[in-house]
C-alpha positions in Angstrom: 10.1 -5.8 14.1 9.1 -9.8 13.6 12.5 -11.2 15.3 14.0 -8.7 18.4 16.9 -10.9 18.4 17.5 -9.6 14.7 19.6 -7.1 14.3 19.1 -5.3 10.8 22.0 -3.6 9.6 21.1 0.2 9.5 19.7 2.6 6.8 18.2 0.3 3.4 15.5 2.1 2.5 12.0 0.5 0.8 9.0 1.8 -0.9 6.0 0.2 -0.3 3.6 0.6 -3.5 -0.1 0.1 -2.4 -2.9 -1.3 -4.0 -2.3 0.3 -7.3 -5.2 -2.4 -9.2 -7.4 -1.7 -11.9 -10.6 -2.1 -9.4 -9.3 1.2 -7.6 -8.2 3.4 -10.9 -11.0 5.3 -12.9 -13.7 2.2 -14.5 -12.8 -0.2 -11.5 -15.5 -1.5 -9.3 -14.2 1.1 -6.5 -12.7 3.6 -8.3 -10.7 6.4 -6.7 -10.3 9.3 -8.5 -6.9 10.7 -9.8 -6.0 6.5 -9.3 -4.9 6.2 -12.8 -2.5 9.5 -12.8 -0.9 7.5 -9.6 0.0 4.6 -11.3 1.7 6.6 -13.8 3.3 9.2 -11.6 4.7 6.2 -9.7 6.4 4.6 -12.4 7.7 7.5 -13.4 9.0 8.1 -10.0 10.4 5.0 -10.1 12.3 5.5 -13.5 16.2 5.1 -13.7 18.1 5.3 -10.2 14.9 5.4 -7.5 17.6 4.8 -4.7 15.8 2.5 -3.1 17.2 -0.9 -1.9 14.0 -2.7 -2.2 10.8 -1.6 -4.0 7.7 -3.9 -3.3 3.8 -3.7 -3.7 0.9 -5.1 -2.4 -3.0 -6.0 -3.8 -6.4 -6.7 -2.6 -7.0 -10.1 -3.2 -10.4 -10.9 -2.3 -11.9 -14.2 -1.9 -14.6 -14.3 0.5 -14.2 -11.5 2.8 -17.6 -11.4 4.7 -19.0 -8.4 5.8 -16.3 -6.4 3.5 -18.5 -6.9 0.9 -22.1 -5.5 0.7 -24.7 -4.8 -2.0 -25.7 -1.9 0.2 -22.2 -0.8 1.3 -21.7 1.9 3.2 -18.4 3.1 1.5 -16.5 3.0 5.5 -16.8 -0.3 6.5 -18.3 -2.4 4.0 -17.6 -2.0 0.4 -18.8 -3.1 -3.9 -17.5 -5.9 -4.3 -13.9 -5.8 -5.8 -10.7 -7.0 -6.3 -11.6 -10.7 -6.5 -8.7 -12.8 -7.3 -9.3 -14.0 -10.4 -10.8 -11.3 -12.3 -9.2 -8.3 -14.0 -10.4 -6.3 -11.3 -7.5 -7.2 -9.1 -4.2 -6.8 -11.7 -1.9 -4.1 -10.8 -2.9 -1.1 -13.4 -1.2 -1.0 -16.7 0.1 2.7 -16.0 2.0 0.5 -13.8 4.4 -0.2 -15.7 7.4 -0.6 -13.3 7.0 -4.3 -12.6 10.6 -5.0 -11.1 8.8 -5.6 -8.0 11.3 -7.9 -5.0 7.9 -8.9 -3.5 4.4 -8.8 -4.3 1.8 -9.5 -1.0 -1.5 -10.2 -1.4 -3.8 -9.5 1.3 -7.4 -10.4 2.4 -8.6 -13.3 1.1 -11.4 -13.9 3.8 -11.0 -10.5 5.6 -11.1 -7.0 4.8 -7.1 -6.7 5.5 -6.2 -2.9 4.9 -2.8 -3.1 5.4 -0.2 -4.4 3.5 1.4 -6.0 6.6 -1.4 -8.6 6.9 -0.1 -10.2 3.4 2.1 -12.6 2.2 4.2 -12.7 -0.5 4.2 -16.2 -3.4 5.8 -18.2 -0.3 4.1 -17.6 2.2 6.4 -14.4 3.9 4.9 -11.5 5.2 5.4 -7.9 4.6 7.4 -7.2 8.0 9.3 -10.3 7.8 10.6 -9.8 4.3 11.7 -6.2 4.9 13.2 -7.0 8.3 15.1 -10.0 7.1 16.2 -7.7 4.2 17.9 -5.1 6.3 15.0 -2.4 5.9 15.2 -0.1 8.5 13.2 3.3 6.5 10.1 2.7 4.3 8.1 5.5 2.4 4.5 4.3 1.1 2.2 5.2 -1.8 -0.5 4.2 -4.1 -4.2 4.3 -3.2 -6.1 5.3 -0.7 -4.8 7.6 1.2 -7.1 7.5 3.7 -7.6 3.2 3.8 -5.0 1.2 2.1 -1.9 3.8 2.4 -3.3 4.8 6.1 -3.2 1.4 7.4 -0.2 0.2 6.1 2.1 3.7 7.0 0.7 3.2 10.7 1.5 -0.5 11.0 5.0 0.7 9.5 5.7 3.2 12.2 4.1 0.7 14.9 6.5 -1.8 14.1 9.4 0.3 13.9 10.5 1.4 10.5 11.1 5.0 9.9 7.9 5.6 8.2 7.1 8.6 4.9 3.8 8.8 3.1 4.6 10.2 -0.4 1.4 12.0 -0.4 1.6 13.2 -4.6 1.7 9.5 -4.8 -1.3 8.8 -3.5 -5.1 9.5 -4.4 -7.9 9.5 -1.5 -11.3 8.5 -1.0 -12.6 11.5 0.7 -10.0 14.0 0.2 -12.2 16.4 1.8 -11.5 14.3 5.3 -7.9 13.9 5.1 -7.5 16.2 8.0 -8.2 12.8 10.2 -5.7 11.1 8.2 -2.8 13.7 8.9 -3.7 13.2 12.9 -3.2 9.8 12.5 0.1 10.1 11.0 1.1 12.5 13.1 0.4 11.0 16.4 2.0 7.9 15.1 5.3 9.3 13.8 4.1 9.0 10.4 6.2 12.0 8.0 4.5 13.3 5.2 6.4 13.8 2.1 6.5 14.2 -1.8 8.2 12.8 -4.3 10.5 15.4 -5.3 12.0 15.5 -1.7 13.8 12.1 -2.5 
Protein backbone atom coordinates (compact mmCIF):
# COMPACT_ATOMS: atom_id res chain seq x y z
CA UNK A 1 0.00 0.00 0.00
CA UNK A 2 1.17 3.95 -0.03
CA UNK A 3 3.53 3.66 3.33
CA UNK A 4 5.39 -0.24 3.66
CA UNK A 5 6.44 1.02 6.93
CA UNK A 6 2.57 1.13 7.82
CA UNK A 7 1.30 -1.49 9.35
CA UNK A 8 -2.66 -1.59 9.11
CA UNK A 9 -4.31 -3.29 11.72
CA UNK A 10 -6.07 -6.38 10.01
CA UNK A 11 -9.57 -7.03 8.56
CA UNK A 12 -11.77 -3.29 8.17
CA UNK A 13 -13.52 -3.80 5.34
CA UNK A 14 -14.55 -0.80 2.60
CA UNK A 15 -16.85 -0.46 -0.23
CA UNK A 16 -15.77 1.44 -2.91
CA UNK A 17 -19.03 3.04 -4.81
CA UNK A 18 -18.03 4.05 -8.45
CA UNK A 19 -19.00 6.64 -10.51
CA UNK A 20 -22.60 6.42 -9.81
CA UNK A 21 -23.34 10.27 -11.65
CA UNK A 22 -26.24 11.32 -13.52
CA UNK A 23 -24.01 11.49 -16.91
CA UNK A 24 -23.64 7.57 -16.61
CA UNK A 25 -27.50 6.66 -15.58
CA UNK A 26 -30.35 6.51 -18.32
CA UNK A 27 -30.61 10.59 -20.01
CA UNK A 28 -26.81 11.32 -19.08
CA UNK A 29 -24.44 12.27 -21.75
CA UNK A 30 -22.97 8.54 -21.54
CA UNK A 31 -25.58 6.62 -20.32
CA UNK A 32 -25.16 2.99 -19.32
CA UNK A 33 -27.94 1.09 -19.25
CA UNK A 34 -29.52 -0.56 -16.06
CA UNK A 35 -27.27 2.71 -14.33
CA UNK A 36 -30.24 4.05 -12.65
CA UNK A 37 -31.51 0.53 -11.11
CA UNK A 38 -27.70 0.60 -9.60
CA UNK A 39 -27.95 3.61 -7.83
CA UNK A 40 -30.94 2.35 -6.26
CA UNK A 41 -29.93 -1.28 -5.62
CA UNK A 42 -26.90 0.28 -3.97
CA UNK A 43 -28.60 2.30 -1.52
CA UNK A 44 -30.64 -0.18 -0.74
CA UNK A 45 -27.68 -2.42 -0.14
CA UNK A 46 -26.40 0.00 1.89
CA UNK A 47 -29.56 0.36 4.15
CA UNK A 48 -29.42 -0.24 8.04
CA UNK A 49 -26.19 -2.32 9.22
CA UNK A 50 -23.92 -2.60 5.69
CA UNK A 51 -21.04 -3.92 7.91
CA UNK A 52 -18.69 -2.01 6.47
CA UNK A 53 -16.11 0.13 8.36
CA UNK A 54 -15.83 2.64 5.76
CA UNK A 55 -18.10 3.22 2.69
CA UNK A 56 -16.70 5.85 0.10
CA UNK A 57 -17.34 6.81 -3.58
CA UNK A 58 -15.71 8.32 -6.35
CA UNK A 59 -16.87 10.73 -9.63
CA UNK A 60 -15.65 11.76 -12.92
CA UNK A 61 -14.74 15.14 -12.65
CA UNK A 62 -13.79 16.42 -15.94
CA UNK A 63 -12.18 19.63 -16.75
CA UNK A 64 -10.10 19.37 -19.66
CA UNK A 65 -9.20 15.96 -20.24
CA UNK A 66 -7.73 16.00 -23.89
CA UNK A 67 -8.07 13.32 -26.03
CA UNK A 68 -10.81 11.74 -23.51
CA UNK A 69 -13.10 13.76 -25.14
CA UNK A 70 -14.06 13.59 -28.90
CA UNK A 71 -16.93 14.74 -31.10
CA UNK A 72 -16.31 11.59 -33.02
CA UNK A 73 -15.56 9.26 -30.10
CA UNK A 74 -14.96 6.06 -30.53
CA UNK A 75 -16.80 4.77 -27.28
CA UNK A 76 -13.00 2.68 -26.09
CA UNK A 77 -10.76 5.35 -25.88
CA UNK A 78 -12.22 8.55 -26.44
CA UNK A 79 -15.60 9.45 -25.26
CA UNK A 80 -19.06 12.43 -25.49
CA UNK A 81 -18.14 14.74 -23.49
CA UNK A 82 -19.34 14.21 -19.81
CA UNK A 83 -19.13 14.60 -16.38
CA UNK A 84 -17.78 18.26 -16.41
CA UNK A 85 -17.45 19.58 -13.09
CA UNK A 86 -19.75 22.02 -12.93
CA UNK A 87 -22.73 20.79 -14.60
CA UNK A 88 -25.47 18.44 -13.47
CA UNK A 89 -23.96 15.90 -15.51
CA UNK A 90 -21.39 15.07 -12.85
CA UNK A 91 -23.74 14.91 -9.33
CA UNK A 92 -23.91 11.52 -7.86
CA UNK A 93 -27.60 10.23 -9.05
CA UNK A 94 -30.53 10.93 -6.90
CA UNK A 95 -31.41 7.05 -6.56
CA UNK A 96 -28.36 7.59 -4.65
CA UNK A 97 -29.61 8.34 -1.88
CA UNK A 98 -27.12 6.99 0.71
CA UNK A 99 -24.94 10.05 1.10
CA UNK A 100 -23.12 9.12 4.43
CA UNK A 101 -20.12 8.84 2.30
CA UNK A 102 -16.28 9.01 4.69
CA UNK A 103 -14.71 10.26 1.43
CA UNK A 104 -15.66 11.45 -1.83
CA UNK A 105 -12.49 11.42 -4.67
CA UNK A 106 -12.79 13.06 -7.65
CA UNK A 107 -10.81 12.04 -10.49
CA UNK A 108 -9.67 13.31 -13.91
CA UNK A 109 -9.61 16.73 -14.25
CA UNK A 110 -7.05 16.93 -17.25
CA UNK A 111 -6.84 13.13 -17.88
CA UNK A 112 -9.13 10.38 -18.63
CA UNK A 113 -8.39 8.72 -14.92
CA UNK A 114 -10.51 5.44 -14.85
CA UNK A 115 -9.70 4.44 -11.55
CA UNK A 116 -10.76 5.67 -8.52
CA UNK A 117 -7.20 5.43 -7.09
CA UNK A 118 -6.01 8.34 -9.30
CA UNK A 119 -8.42 10.78 -7.11
CA UNK A 120 -8.33 12.82 -4.31
CA UNK A 121 -10.63 13.38 -1.77
CA UNK A 122 -11.70 17.64 -0.55
CA UNK A 123 -8.03 17.78 0.93
CA UNK A 124 -6.08 16.70 -1.22
CA UNK A 125 -5.73 12.58 -0.06
CA UNK A 126 -5.91 9.85 -2.35
CA UNK A 127 -7.93 6.81 -2.52
CA UNK A 128 -5.10 4.37 -1.33
CA UNK A 129 -3.80 6.65 1.19
CA UNK A 130 -7.17 7.24 2.96
CA UNK A 131 -8.03 3.55 3.13
CA UNK A 132 -4.49 2.54 4.17
CA UNK A 133 -4.32 5.10 6.82
CA UNK A 134 -7.81 3.94 7.87
CA UNK A 135 -6.86 0.33 8.64
CA UNK A 136 -8.58 -1.07 5.33
CA UNK A 137 -7.16 -4.15 4.53
CA UNK A 138 -10.50 -5.85 2.25
CA UNK A 139 -12.45 -3.67 -0.25
CA UNK A 140 -15.45 -4.76 -2.50
CA UNK A 141 -16.32 -2.26 -5.50
CA UNK A 142 -19.44 -1.26 -7.42
CA UNK A 143 -21.26 1.25 -9.41
CA UNK A 144 -20.69 1.72 -13.12
CA UNK A 145 -19.02 0.44 -15.63
CA UNK A 146 -18.19 -2.67 -15.15
CA UNK A 147 -15.97 -3.00 -17.80
CA UNK A 148 -14.09 0.80 -17.30
CA UNK A 149 -14.64 2.60 -14.15
CA UNK A 150 -15.33 -0.63 -11.73
CA UNK A 151 -12.41 -2.60 -13.87
CA UNK A 152 -9.88 -0.16 -13.31
CA UNK A 153 -10.34 0.61 -9.88
CA UNK A 154 -10.88 -3.44 -8.67
CA UNK A 155 -7.42 -4.11 -10.43
CA UNK A 156 -5.49 -1.12 -8.92
CA UNK A 157 -7.21 -2.51 -5.56
CA UNK A 158 -5.77 -6.00 -5.92
CA UNK A 159 -2.33 -4.42 -7.35
CA UNK A 160 -1.92 -2.55 -4.39
CA UNK A 161 -2.73 -5.10 -1.99
CA UNK A 162 -6.26 -5.05 -0.62
CA UNK A 163 -8.29 -8.14 -0.75
CA UNK A 164 -10.29 -7.14 -3.71
CA UNK A 165 -14.57 -8.23 -4.57
CA UNK A 166 -16.47 -6.86 -7.51
CA UNK A 167 -20.15 -6.94 -6.39
CA UNK A 168 -21.12 -7.59 -9.85
CA UNK A 169 -25.43 -7.06 -9.31
CA UNK A 170 -24.02 -3.72 -8.38
CA UNK A 171 -22.73 -2.88 -11.31
CA UNK A 172 -24.03 -2.12 -14.96
CA UNK A 173 -21.64 -2.54 -18.11
CA UNK A 174 -20.89 -0.91 -21.25
CA UNK A 175 -20.71 -3.88 -23.41
CA UNK A 176 -22.03 -6.56 -21.36
CA UNK A 177 -21.75 -8.75 -24.32
CA UNK A 178 -17.67 -8.44 -23.77
CA UNK A 179 -17.50 -8.99 -20.16
CA UNK A 180 -15.79 -12.29 -20.74
CA UNK A 181 -12.45 -9.95 -21.08
CA UNK A 182 -13.32 -8.30 -17.95
CA UNK A 183 -13.65 -11.67 -15.82
CA UNK A 184 -9.94 -12.56 -17.22
CA UNK A 185 -8.82 -9.48 -15.96
CA UNK A 186 -10.08 -10.08 -12.61
CA UNK A 187 -9.18 -13.31 -12.50
CA UNK A 188 -5.55 -13.14 -13.44
CA UNK A 189 -5.37 -10.32 -10.98
CA UNK A 190 -6.87 -11.88 -7.92
CA UNK A 191 -9.95 -9.99 -8.46
CA UNK A 192 -13.21 -12.20 -6.67
CA UNK A 193 -16.42 -11.77 -8.13
CA UNK A 194 -19.29 -11.53 -5.86
CA UNK A 195 -23.05 -10.31 -5.24
CA UNK A 196 -24.60 -8.55 -2.85
CA UNK A 197 -26.46 -11.08 -1.04
CA UNK A 198 -23.18 -13.03 -0.24
CA UNK A 199 -22.39 -10.22 2.36
Amino acid sequence: MTDPDFAAPAGKRALIVVDVQNDFCEGGALAVAGGAQVARDISAYLTGSHGYDLVVATRDAHIDPGAHFSDTPDYVDSWPRHCVVGTAGQELHPNLTYRDFDGVFDKGGYEAAYSGFEGENADGRGLDEFLAESGVTDVDVCGIATDYCVSATALDASMLGYVTTVLTDLTAAVAPDRLDATWEAFAASGVALGKSTDS
